[in-house]
GUZAVEX-951938 format. One record per residue (C-alpha): residue in one letter; x, y, z. Coordinates in steps of 0.5 Angstrom, whole numbers. Example, Ala and Ser with C-alpha at 12.3 -4.5 7.8 and 13.67 -1.06 7.14 Angstrom:
residues 2
{pt a,{25,-9,16}}
{pt s,{27,-2,14}}
This chain:
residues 455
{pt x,{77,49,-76}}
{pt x,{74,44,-81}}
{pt x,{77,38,-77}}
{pt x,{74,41,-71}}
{pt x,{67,41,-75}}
{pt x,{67,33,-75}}
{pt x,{67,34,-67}}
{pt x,{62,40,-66}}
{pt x,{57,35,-71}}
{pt x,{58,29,-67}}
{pt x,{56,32,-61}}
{pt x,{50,36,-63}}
{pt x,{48,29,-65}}
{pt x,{49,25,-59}}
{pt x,{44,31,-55}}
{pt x,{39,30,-61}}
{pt x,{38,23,-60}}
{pt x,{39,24,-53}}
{pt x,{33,29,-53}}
{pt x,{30,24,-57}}
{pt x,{31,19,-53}}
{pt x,{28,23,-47}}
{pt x,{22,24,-51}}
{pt x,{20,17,-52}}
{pt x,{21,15,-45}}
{pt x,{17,21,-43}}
{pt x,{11,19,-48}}
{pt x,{12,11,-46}}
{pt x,{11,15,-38}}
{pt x,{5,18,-40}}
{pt x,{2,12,-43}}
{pt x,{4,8,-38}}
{pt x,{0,15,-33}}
{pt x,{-6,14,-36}}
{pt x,{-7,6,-35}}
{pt x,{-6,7,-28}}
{pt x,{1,3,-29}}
{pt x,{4,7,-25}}
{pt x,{10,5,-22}}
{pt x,{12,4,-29}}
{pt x,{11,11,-30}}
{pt x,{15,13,-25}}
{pt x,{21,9,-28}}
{pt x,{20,12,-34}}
{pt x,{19,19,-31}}
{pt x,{26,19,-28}}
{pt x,{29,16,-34}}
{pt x,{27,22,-39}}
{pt x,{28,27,-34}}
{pt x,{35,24,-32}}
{pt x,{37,24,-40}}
{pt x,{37,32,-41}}
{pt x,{30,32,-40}}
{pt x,{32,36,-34}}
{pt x,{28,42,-35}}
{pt x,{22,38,-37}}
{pt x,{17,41,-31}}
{pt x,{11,36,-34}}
{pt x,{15,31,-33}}
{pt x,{16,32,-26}}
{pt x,{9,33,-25}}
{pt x,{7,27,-28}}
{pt x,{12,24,-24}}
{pt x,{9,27,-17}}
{pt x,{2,26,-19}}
{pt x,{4,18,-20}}
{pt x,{7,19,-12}}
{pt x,{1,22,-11}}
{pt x,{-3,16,-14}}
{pt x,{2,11,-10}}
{pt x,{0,14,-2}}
{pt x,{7,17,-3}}
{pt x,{6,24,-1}}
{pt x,{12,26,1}}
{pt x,{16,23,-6}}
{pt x,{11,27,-9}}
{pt x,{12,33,-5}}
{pt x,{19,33,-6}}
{pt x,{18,33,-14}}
{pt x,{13,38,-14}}
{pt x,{17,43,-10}}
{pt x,{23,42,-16}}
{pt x,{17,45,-20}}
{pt x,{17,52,-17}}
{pt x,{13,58,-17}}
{pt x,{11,55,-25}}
{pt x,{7,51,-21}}
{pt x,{1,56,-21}}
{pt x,{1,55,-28}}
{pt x,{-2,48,-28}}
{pt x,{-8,49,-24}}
{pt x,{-10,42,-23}}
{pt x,{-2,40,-21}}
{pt x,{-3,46,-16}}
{pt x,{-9,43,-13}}
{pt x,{-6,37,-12}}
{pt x,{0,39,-9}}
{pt x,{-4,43,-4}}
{pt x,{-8,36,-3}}
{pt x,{-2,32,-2}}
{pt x,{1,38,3}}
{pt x,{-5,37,7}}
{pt x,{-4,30,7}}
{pt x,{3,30,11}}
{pt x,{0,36,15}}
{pt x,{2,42,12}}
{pt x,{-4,45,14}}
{pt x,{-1,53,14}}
{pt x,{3,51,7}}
{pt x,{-3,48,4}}
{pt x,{-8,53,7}}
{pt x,{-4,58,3}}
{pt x,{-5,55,-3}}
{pt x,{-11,54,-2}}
{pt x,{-13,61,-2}}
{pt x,{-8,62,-8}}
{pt x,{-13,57,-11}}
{pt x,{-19,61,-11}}
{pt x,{-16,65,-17}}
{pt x,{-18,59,-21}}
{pt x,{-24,57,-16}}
{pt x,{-27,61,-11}}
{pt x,{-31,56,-8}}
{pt x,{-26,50,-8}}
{pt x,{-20,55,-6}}
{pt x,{-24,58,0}}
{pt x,{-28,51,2}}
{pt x,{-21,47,2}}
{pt x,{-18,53,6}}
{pt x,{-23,53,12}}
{pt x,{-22,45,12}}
{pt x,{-15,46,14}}
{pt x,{-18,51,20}}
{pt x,{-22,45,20}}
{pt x,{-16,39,22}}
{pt x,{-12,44,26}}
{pt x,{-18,45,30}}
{pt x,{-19,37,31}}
{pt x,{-13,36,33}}
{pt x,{-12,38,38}}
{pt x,{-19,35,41}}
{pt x,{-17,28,46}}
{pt x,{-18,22,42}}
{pt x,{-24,19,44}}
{pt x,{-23,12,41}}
{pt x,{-18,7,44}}
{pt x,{-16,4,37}}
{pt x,{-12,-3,35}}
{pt x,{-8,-6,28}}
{pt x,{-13,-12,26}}
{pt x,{-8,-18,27}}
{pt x,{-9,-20,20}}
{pt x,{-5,-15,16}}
{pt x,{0,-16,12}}
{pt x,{5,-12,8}}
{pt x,{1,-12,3}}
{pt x,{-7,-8,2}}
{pt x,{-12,-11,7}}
{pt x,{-19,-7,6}}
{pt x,{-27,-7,6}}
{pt x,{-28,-12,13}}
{pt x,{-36,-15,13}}
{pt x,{-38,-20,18}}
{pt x,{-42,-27,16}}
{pt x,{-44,-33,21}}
{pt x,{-38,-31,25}}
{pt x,{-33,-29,21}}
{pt x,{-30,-22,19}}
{pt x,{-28,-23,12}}
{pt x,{-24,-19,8}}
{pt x,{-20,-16,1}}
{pt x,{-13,-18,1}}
{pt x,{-8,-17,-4}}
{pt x,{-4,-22,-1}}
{pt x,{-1,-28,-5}}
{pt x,{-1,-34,0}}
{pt x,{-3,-36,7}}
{pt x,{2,-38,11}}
{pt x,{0,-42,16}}
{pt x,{-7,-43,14}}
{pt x,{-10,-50,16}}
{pt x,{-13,-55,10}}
{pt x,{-11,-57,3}}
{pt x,{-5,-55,0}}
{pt x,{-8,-52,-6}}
{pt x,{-12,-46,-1}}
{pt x,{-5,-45,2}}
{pt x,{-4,-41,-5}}
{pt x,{-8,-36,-8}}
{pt x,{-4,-32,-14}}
{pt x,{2,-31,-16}}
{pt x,{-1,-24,-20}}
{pt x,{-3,-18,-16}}
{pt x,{-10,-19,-15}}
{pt x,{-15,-18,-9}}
{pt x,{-18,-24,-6}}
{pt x,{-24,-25,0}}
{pt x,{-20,-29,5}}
{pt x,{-23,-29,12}}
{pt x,{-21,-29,20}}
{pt x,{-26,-34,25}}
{pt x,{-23,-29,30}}
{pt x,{-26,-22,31}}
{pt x,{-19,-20,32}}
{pt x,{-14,-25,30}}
{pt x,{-7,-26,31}}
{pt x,{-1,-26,27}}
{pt x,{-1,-34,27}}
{pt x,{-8,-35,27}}
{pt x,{-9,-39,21}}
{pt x,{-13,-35,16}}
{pt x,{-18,-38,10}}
{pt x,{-19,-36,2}}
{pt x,{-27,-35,1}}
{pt x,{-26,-38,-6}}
{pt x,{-22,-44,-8}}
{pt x,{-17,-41,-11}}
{pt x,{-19,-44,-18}}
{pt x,{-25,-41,-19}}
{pt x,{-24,-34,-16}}
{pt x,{-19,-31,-22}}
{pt x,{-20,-24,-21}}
{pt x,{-20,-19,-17}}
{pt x,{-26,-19,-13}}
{pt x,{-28,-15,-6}}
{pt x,{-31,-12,-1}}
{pt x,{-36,-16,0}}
{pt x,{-43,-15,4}}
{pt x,{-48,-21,6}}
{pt x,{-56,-19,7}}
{pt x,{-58,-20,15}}
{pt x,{-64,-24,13}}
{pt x,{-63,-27,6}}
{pt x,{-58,-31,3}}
{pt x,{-56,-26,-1}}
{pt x,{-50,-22,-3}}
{pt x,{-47,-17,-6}}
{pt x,{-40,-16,-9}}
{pt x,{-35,-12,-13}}
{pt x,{-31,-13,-19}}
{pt x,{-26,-9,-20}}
{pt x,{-18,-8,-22}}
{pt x,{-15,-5,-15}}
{pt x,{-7,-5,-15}}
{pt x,{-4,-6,-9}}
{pt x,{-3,1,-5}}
{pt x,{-6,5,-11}}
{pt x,{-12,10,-10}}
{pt x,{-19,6,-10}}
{pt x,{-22,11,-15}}
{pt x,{-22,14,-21}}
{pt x,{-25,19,-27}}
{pt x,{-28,15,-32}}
{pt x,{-27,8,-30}}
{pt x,{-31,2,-33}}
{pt x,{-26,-3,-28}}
{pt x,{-31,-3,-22}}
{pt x,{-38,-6,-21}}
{pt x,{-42,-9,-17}}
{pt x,{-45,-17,-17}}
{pt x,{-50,-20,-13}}
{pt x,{-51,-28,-12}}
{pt x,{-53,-34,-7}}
{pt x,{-49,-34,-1}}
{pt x,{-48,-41,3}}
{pt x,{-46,-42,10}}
{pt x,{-40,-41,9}}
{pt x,{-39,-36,6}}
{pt x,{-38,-37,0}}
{pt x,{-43,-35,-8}}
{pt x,{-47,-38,-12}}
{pt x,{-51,-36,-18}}
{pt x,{-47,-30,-19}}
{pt x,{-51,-23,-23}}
{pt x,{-49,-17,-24}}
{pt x,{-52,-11,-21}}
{pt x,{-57,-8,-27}}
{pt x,{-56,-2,-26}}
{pt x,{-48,-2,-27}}
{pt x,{-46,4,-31}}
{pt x,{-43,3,-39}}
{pt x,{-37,7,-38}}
{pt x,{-37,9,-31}}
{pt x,{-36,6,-24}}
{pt x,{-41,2,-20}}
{pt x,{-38,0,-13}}
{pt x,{-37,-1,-6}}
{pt x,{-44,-5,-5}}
{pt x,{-47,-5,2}}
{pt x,{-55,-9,3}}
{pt x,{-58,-6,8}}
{pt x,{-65,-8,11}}
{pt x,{-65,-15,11}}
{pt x,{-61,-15,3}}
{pt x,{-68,-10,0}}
{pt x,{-63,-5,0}}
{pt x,{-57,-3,-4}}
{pt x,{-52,3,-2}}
{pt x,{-46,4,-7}}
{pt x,{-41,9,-10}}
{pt x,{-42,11,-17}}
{pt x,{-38,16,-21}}
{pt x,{-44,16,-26}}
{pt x,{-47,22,-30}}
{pt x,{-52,27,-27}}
{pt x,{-48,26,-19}}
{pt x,{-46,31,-15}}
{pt x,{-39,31,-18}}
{pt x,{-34,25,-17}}
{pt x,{-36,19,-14}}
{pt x,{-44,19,-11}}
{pt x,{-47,15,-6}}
{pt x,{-54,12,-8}}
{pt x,{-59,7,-6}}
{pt x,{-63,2,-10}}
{pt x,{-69,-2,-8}}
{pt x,{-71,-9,-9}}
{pt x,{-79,-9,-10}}
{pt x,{-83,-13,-13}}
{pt x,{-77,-18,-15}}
{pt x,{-72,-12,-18}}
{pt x,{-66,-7,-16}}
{pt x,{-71,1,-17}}
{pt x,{-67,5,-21}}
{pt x,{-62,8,-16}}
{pt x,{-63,14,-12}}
{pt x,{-58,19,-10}}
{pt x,{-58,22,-3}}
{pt x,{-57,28,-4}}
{pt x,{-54,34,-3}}
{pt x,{-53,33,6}}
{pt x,{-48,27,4}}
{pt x,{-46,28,-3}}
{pt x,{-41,34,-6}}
{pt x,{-37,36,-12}}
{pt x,{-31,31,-8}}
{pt x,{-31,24,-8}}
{pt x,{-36,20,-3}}
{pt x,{-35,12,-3}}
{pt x,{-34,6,1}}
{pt x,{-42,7,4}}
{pt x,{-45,2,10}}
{pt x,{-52,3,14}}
{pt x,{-52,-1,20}}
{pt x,{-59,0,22}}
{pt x,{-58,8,24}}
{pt x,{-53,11,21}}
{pt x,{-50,11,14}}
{pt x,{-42,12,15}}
{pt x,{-38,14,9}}
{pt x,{-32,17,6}}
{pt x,{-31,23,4}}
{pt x,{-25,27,0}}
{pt x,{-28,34,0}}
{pt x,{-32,35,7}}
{pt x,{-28,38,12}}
{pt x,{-23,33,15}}
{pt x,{-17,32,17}}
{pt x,{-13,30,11}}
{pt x,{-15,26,4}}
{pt x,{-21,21,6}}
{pt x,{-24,21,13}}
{pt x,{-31,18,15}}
{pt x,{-37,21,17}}
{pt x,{-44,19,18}}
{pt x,{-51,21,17}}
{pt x,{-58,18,20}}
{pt x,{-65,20,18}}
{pt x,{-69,25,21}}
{pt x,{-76,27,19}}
{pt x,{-75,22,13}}
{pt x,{-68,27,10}}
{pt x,{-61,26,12}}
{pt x,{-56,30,16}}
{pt x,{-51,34,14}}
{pt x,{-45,29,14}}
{pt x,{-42,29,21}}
{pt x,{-34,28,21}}
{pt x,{-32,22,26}}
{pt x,{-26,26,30}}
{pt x,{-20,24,31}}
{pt x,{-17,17,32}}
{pt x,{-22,14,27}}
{pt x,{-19,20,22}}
{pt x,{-13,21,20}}
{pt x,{-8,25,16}}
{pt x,{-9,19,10}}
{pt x,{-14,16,8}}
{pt x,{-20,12,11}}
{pt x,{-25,8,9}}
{pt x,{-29,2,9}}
{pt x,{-32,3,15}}
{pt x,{-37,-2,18}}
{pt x,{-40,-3,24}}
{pt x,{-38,-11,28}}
{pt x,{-45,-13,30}}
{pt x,{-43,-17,35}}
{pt x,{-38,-13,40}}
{pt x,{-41,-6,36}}
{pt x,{-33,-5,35}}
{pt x,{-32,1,29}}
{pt x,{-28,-4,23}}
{pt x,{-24,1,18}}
{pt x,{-18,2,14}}
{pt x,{-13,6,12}}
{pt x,{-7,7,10}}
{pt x,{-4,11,16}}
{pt x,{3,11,17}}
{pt x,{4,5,23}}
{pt x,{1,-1,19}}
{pt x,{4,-6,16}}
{pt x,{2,-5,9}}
{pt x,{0,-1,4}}
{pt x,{-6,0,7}}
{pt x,{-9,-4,13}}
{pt x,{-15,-6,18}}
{pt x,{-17,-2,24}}
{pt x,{-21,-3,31}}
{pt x,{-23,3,35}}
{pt x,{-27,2,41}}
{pt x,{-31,8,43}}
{pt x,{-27,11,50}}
{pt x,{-33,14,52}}
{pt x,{-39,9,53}}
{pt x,{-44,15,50}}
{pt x,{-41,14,43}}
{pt x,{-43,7,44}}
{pt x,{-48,6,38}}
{pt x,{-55,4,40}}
{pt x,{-59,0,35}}
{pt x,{-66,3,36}}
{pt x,{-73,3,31}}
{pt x,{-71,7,25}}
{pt x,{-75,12,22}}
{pt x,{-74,9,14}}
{pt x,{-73,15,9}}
{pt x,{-78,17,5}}
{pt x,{-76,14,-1}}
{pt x,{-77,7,3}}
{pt x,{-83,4,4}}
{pt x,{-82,-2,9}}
{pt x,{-88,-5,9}}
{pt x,{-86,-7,1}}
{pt x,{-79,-9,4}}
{pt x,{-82,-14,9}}
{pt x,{-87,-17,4}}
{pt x,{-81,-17,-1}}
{pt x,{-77,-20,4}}
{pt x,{-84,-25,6}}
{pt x,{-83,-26,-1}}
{pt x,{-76,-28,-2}}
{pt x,{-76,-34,3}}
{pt x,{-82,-37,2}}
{pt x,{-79,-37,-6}}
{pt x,{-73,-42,-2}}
């Protein structure tokens, strides 16, 4: 007996530090969650639950979520379901499971769940449980959009389209352009993984038309984009940001995204870059849209005193300042996240993750009617999927709907679309509108008057 104790001791060490290891992987996965390194965090996931840490059912929530967080829904709802029922013990890893579920088109599973939810939340068990009645209802509706890939994409992320003197500019997390005609530094753009402003001098280009980078790569070092231009200034207006390529473009608390406003040439390009005053310490600013000749600025925040989540709001420029912003209120914003808002002179499109949709983020509009906004209109099926979709604008010239979306059938993580109303009805008609009662146009023409006689 006492040789074989050598032995017993031996391997009673080995699983210690075997469990050991697990458990230092499992720290570094953690770290490396909170981040938003996620891909790392898978890696890290898999080893500690691999090292007998087989049981640890953290881990593997961790691990889904970090899927999750990647646009990998079915990843994620392969390790969720190696939880089990202990599921139900994590409240916040159940209602993503029950999101993600949805995502895929499990409405039955997922309305399940949902109602299951209500034990925690009545009110977001019971609204999620009716948006699935919601989506399996839409569905069945004809598809009313005839819907094309932007021939740009690439198989990394492209998003956020604007339209400026002829060119559909747009991010893009792609690292060079092939076939790009000009100068051999242009062709470049990053080795590193960052979102660039490149543009298109086709409203629907080919794979083989050349595209071009907004900014000489040199003095574009970080990640920059979307970009909106003002219709009647030179201005502009931009975000700043640390979007990865295929993640999620929102977060709790985040400090990496906010807005910037600068001199627009005819190229395109920015001069006399400031950042927005109203940038929240702490907390997101993105997702710009001018509207009204540039006196007015649409953005998505995630500041204190919202709704919840993300918020749209709108600032003014009067009297040579941005107003201290406004939220739209209750009609457009909820306890969910709204982002990616555009005005196009009637309605306002946005998305949204908690009205009633067909999967995660789906666009809606609202317009002005006896100076308040409707209630939040869902854009139907075509435009809106089962993923996300988002970034929606308005093509000024051929009134073509633009959008994105990381749908399966792309070319990369996430990809740009054109839907072209089938119905000549759906067809947006810009008329003279009835400005919200917090504008005052005759203040915006003289900021206006004012701005271009300061050139």
């Amino acid at each position: 007996m006492s040789k074989k104790m050598p032995l017993v001791f031996l391997a009673l060490f080995g699983l210690a530090i075997t469990g050991s290891h697990a458990q230092k992987l499992f720290k570094k996965a953690n770290k490396q969650f909170e981040v938003k390194a996620y891909n790392l965090a898978i890696s890290n996931y898999h080893k500690s639950l691999l090292e007998e840490d087989a049981n640890n059912d953290l881990a593997k929530l961790k691990l889904a979520e970090s899927y999750r967080k990647t646009n990998r829904p079915i990843e994620a709802v392969q390790w969720y379901r190696k939880v089990g029922p202990t599921v139900e013990k994590h409240p916040s890893h159940y209602l993503n499971y029950a999101h993600t579920l949805k995502s895929i088109g499990k409405y039955d599973e997922a309305q399940e769940m949902y109602w299951g939810y209500k034990e925690n939340d009545p009110i977001i068990g019971e609204h999620y449980a009716q948006s699935c009645e919601f989506a399996k209802n839409n569905l069945k509706d004809v598809e009313k959009f005839d819907l094309l890939l932007f021939g740009a994409n690439s198989k990394y992320s492209d998003f956020g389209v604007s339209f400026y003197h002829g060119k559909v500019v747009f991010s893009s997390f792609r690292k060079s352009l092939d076939g790009v005609v000009g100068d051999r530094k242009d062709q470049h753009i990053s080795a590193r993984s960052k979102n660039r402003l490149v543009y298109a001098i086709s409203d629907n280009p080919s794979m083989n038309d050349p595209l071009h980078l907004l900014r000489d790569a040199i003095k574009e070092d970080e990640n920059m984009g979307p970009i909106s231009y003002a219709t009647n200034l030179s201005r502009c207006a931009y975000s700043k940001n640390e979007f990865k390529n295929g993640f999620d473009f929102v977060g709790i608390k985040d400090n990496d995204l906010s807005i910037y406003l600068a001199e627009a040439n005819e190229d395109g390009d920015f001069t006399d870059e400031i950042p927005f005053k109203h940038n929240e310490i702490g907390y997101a600013t993105g997702f710009p849209c001018l509207a009204f000749g540039g006196s007015a600025l649409y953005f998505s925040s995630n500041r204190p005193g919202g709704f919840g989540g993300y918020d749209v709001y709108v600032s003014y420029y009067k009297n040579g300042e941005w107003t201290y912003p406004e939220n739209l209120g209750g009609q457009i914003n909820s306890t969910g996240n709204e982002i990616t808002p555009h005005f196009d002179g009637k309605h306002l499109y946005f998305s949204s993750d908690y009205h009633h949709g067909l999967g995660g983020f789906d666009i809606f509009k609202s317009k002005v009617v006896d100076g308040e906004w409707t209630f939040a209109q869902n854009m139907g099926n075509g435009v809106n999927s089962l993923s996300d979709d988002y970034f929606f604008a308005v093509n000024p010239n051929t009134k073509d709907y633009y959008f994105s979306s990381n749908r399966l059938g792309g070319r990369g993580k996430d990809d740009i679309y054109i839907a072209t109303p089938l119905n000549q009805d759906d067809l947006l008609v810009f008329e003279d509108v009835l400005i919200p009662t917090a504008v005052n146009l005759n203040d915006m023409q003289k900021t206006d008057a004012m701005a271009t006689n300061a050139k």
